[in-house]
C-alpha positions in Angstrom: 98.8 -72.8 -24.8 102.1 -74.3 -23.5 104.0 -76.7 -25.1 105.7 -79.3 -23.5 108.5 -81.2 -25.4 109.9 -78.4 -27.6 113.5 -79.7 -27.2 115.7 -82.4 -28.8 116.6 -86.0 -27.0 119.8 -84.4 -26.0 118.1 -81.0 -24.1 115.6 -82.6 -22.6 115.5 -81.7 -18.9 114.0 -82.3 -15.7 113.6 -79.1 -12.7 113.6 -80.6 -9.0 113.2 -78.3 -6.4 113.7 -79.0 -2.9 111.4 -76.5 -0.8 110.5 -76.5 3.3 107.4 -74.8 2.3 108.2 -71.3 1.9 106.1 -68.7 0.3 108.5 -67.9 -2.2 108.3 -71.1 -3.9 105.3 -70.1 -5.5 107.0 -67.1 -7.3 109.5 -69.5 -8.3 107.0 -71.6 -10.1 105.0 -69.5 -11.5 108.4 -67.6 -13.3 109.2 -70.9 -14.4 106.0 -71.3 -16.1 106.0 -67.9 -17.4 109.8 -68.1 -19.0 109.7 -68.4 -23.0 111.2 -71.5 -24.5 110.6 -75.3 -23.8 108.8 -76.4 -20.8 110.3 -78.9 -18.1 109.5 -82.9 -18.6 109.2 -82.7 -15.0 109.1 -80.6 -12.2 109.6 -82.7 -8.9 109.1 -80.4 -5.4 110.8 -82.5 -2.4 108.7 -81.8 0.5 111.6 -81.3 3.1 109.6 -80.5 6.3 109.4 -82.6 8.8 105.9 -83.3 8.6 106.1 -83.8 5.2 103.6 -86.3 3.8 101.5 -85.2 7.3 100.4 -82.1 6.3 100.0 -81.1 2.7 102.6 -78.7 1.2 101.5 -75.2 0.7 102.1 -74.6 -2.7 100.3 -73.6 -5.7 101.6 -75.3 -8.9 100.7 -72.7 -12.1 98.0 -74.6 -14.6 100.8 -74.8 -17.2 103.0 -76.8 -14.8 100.6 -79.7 -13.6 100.1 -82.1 -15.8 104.6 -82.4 -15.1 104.5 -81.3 -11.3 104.6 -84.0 -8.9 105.6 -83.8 -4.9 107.6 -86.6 -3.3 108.5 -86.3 0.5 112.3 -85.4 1.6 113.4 -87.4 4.4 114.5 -83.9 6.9 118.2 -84.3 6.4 118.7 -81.5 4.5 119.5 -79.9 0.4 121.9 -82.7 -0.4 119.8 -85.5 0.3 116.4 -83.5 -0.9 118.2 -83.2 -4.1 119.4 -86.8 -4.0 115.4 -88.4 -3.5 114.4 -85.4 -6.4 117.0 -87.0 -8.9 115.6 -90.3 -8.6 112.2 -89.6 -8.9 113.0 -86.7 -12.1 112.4 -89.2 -14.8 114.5 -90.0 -17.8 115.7 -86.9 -19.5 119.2 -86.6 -19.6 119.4 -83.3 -17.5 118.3 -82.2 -14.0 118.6 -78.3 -13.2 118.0 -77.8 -9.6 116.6 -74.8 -8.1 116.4 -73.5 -4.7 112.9 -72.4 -3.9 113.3 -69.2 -3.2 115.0 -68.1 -6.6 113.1 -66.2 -9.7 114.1 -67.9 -13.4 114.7 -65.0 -15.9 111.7 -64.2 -18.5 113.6 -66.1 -21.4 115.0 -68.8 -19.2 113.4 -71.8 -21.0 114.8 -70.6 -24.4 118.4 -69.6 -23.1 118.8 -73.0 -21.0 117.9 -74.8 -23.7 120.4 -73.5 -25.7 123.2 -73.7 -22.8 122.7 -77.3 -22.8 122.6 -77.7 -26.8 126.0 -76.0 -26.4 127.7 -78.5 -24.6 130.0 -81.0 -25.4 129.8 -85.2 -24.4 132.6 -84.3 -21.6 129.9 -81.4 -20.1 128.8 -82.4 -17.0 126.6 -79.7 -15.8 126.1 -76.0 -16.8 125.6 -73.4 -14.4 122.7 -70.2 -14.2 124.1 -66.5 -14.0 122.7 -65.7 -10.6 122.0 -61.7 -9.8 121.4 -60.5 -5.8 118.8 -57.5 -6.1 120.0 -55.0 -3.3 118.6 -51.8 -2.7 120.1 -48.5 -4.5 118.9 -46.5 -1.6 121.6 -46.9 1.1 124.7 -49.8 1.6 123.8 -53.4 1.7 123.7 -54.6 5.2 125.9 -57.7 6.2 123.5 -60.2 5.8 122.5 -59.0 2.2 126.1 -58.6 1.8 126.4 -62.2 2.4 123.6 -63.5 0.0 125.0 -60.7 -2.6 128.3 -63.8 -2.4 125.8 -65.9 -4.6 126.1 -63.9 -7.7 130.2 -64.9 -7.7 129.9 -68.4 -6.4 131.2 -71.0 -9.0 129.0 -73.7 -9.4 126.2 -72.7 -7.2 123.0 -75.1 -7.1 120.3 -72.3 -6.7 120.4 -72.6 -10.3 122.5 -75.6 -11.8 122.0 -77.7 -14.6 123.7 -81.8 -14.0 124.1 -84.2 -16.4 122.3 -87.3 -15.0 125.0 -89.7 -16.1 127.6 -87.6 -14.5 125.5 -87.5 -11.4 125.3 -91.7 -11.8 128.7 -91.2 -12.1 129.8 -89.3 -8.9 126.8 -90.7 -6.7 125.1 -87.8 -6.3 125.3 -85.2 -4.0 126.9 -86.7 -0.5 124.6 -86.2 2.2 127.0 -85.9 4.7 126.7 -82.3 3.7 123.4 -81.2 6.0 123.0 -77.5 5.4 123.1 -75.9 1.9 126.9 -74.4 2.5 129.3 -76.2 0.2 127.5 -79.6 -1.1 127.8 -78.0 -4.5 131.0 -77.5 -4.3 132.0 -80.6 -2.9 129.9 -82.1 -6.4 131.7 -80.0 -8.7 134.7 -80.9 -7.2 134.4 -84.6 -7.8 132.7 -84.5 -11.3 135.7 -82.2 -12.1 137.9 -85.0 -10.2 136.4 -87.6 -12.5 137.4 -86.3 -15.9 134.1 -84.0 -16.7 134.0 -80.3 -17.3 131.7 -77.8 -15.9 130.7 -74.7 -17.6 128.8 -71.5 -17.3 125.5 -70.7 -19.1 123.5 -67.7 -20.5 120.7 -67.8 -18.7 119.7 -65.2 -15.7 118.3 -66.2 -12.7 117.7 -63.7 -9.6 118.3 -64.8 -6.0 116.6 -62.4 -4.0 117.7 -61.5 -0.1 115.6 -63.5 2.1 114.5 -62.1 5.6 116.4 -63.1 8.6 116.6 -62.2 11.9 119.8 -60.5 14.0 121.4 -64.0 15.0 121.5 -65.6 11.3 125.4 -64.9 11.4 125.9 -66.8 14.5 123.8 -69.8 12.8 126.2 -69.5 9.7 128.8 -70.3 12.0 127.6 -74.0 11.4 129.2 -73.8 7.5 133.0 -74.0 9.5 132.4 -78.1 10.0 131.6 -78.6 6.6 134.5 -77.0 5.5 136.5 -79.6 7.6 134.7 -82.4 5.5 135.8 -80.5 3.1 139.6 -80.6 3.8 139.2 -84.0 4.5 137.9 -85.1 0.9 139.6 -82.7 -1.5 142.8 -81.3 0.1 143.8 -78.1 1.8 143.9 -76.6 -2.0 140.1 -77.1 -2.3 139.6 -73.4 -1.9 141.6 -72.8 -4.5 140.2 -75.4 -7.5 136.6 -74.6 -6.3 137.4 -70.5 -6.4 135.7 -69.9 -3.0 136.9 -67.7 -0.7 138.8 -68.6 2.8 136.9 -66.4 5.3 137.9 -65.6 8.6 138.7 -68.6 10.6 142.1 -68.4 11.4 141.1 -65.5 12.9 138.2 -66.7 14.7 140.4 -69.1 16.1 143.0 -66.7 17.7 140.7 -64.6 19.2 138.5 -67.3 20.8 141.7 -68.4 21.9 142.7 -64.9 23.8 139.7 -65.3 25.3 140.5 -68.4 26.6 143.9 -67.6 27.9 142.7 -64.5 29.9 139.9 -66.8 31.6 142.6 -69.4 32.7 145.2 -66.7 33.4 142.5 -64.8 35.6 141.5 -68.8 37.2 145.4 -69.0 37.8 145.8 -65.6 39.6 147.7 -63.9 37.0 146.5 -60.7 36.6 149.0 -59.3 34.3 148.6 -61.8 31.6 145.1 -62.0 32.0 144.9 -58.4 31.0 147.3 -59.1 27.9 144.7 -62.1 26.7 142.2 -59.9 27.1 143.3 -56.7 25.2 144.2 -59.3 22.2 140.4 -60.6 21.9 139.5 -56.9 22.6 141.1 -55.6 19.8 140.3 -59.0 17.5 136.5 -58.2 18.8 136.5 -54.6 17.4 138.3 -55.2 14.3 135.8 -57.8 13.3 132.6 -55.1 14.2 134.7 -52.4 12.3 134.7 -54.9 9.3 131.3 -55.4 9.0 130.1 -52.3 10.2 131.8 -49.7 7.5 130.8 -51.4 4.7 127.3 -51.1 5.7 123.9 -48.9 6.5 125.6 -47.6 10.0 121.7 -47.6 11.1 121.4 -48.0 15.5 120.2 -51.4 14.4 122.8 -52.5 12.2 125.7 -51.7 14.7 123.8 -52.9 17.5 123.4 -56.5 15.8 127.2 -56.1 14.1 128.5 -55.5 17.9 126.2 -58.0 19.4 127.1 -61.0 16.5 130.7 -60.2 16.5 131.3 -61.4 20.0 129.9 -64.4 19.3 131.2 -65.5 15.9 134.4 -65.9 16.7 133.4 -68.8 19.9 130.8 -70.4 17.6 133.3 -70.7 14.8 136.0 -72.1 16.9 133.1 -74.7 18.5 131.6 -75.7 14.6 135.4 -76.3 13.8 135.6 -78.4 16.6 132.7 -80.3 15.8 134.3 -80.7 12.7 137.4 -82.4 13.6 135.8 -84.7 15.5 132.8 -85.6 13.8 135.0 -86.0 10.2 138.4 -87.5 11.7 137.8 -91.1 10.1 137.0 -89.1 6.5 138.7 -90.7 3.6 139.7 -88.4 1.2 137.6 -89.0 -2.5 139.1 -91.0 -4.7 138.6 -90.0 -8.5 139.5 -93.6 -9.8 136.7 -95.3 -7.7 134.5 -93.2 -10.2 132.7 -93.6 -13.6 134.6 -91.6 -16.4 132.7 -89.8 -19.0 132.4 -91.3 -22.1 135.3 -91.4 -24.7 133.4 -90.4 -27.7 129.5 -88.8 -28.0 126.8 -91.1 -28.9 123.9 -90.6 -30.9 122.2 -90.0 -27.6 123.9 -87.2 -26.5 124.3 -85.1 -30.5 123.9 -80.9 -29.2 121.5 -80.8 -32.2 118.6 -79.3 -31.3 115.8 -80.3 -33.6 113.4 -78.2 -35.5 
């Protein structure tokens, strides 16, 4: 029989999960039900589809999770806000942990969250999963489960994060200018760390496994280059830096888009001689970026075929995302810590990290 209710006032905890229907969210569920230790108070699933509240979401919720299950619809614009309209309809308990649908909680994960938020102090504002990428042990990781493996280091990732809700109160949420899910948690961390909380790193083991995707998913990623703008624009050009996330390749991006650029015009102009310059320089910048994904991989006919193919079009789609960006964020103001709720001075009987027998 499961319990619900085995934690103190202080652990209590809510689970919203923003889904756009996929299979996998019903292997997320039922290891959720199946981890030892205390159950959710409330699991909320954000219907994120378009159709949602049209069509009924595919999901089967696990016996032991619905009598505290309950759907609301998203409103299509995305993680951030999904996770937004999930907060508000979580409940009371003092702590959300959001979860990607597409992740596996551990086998004790109940137990060890519980014990990761007992361990916190009044100043904690959320505590963060230890996320493992399986990736096969029979051959090299291609570059798109290369890419997902980046989970396991990322600080502060919300496939498996535990808020605070008062800190959440505090910071408004997640900001929903943010419309893929590429750097809204970090942009949260950032201003609940901006704010005077701290943010810490649990026990408890969560596994993020490598979703299917076709050859052109690497061009899509291309979109995450605006959002780093936003990101420049609210927290500084040392954001990278205070959020530990590394800088990728746009500056290179950048110069080889614009060789290609140069030996167009030059060619336009009737310059042959420059034209062939330009065009050597986004050669070479062309190859060294295959060569760079390539090596590290499988090296199967596929894999170079779709590294050759994507790396002629990553570095345009970069430039034109970053272009978007600028535009689209020009007017940003940067965030502003003081407009912000601090975290209480002293703990209150409400928040003791007792957890009771």
């Amino acid at each position: 029989m499961t319990v619900f209710g085995q934690w103190s006032p202080a652990t209590a905890y809510a689970v919203v999960v923003p889904t756009l229907g996929r299979a996998s969210l019903n292997v997320c569920l039922q290891a959720l039900a199946d981890a030892a230790g205390p159950k959710p108070a409330r699991v909320v699933l954000v219907d994120d589809r378009p159709e949602a509240g049209r069509t009924p979401l595919p999901v089967e919720v696990p016996a032991a999770l619905q009598p505290v299950t309950t759907i609301v619809p998203g409103r299509a614009r995305g993680p951030a806000a999904a996770r937004n309209t999930g907060r508000q309809a979580a409940g009371p308990a003092p702590w959300i942990v959001f979860l990607d649908d597409d992740v596996v909680p551990g086998p004790t994960w109940g137990e060890d969250l519980t014990h990761d938020l007992a361990a916190t102090t009044y100043r904690t504002a959320g505590v963060t999963a230890r996320i493992t990428v399986p990736l096969p042990a029979d051959r090299r990781p291609t570059d798109w489960e290369r890419n997902t493996a980046g989970l396991a280091t990322a600080r502060w990732i919300t496939a498996d994060m535990a808020y605070r809700r008062e800190a959440l109160e505090a910071v408004g949420g997640f900001d929903e200018r943010f419309p893929r899910a590429f750097r809204e948690d970090a942009d949260l961390a950032l201003r609940v760390l901006g704010a005077g909380w701290t943010l810490t790193t649990g026990t408890r083991r969560t596994m993020h496994p490598v979703r299917p995707a076709d050859r052109w998913i690497s061009v899509r990623l291309q979109a995450g280059n605006a959002d780093d703008v936003l990101m420049n624009r609210l927290h500084g050009p040392d954001w990278w830096t205070r959020a530990h996330a590394p800088r990728g390749r746009l500056p290179r991006h950048l110069a080889v888009t614009a060789s290609a650029v140069a030996a167009l015009t030059c060619a336009v102009l009737g310059r042959p001689a420059a034209a062939v310059g330009f065009a050597a320089a986004w050669l070479t910048g062309t190859a060294e970026l295959a060569a760079a994904r390539i090596v590290p991989g499988p090296r199967t006919r596929d894999e170079v075929v779709s590294m050759a193919l994507t790396s002629v079009l990553i570095p345009p789609a970069a430039t034109w995302h970053w272009l978007r960006g600028q535009f689209r964020h020009r007017g940003t103001a940067p965030f502003d810590p003081v407009a912000t709720t601090r975290p209480p001075r002293a703990p209150s009987e409400a928040v003791q990290q007792r957890v009771l027998p």
